[in-house]
C-alpha angles and dihedrals in degrees: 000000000000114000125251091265095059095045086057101049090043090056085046099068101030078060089053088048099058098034082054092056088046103057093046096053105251114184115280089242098059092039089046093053088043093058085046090065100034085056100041082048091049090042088051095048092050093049092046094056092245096134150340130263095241084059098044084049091049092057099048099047089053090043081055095036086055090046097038119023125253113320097236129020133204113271083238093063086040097059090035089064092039095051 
């Protein structure tokens, strides 16, 4: 069985993988059937005691942080873009 480290990595990039099909539009069939495996692998990790679900929420909100940018930004960037 492989070891914490390498689920994690391997989630990782199954995360940027999917945030990376996203973000270039892929067809809602194949999205949709990537999320389902993103979500079965997550599910299978957290009933086998692999890990948490702090941790598992950890990993993808730094998988989306990397994709998308950070998920709020301070009101000062915000009016300086605006201006």
């Amino acid at each position: 069985m492989k070891d914490k480290a390498e689920v994690i990595s391997e989630l990782r990039s199954m995360l940027a993988d999917v945030f990376m099909a996203k973000e270039r539009g892929e067809a809602y069939g194949r999205l949709a059937r990537a999320h389902g495996y993103v979500d079965g692998y997550m599910r299978a990790l957290l009933e086998l005691g692999v890990v948490t679900k702090d941790e598992l929420l950890e990993v993808v909100n730094a998988e989306r942080e990397r994709s998308s940018g950070p998920a709020m930004r301070p009101i000062g960037d915000i009016v300086e873009v605006a201006a």
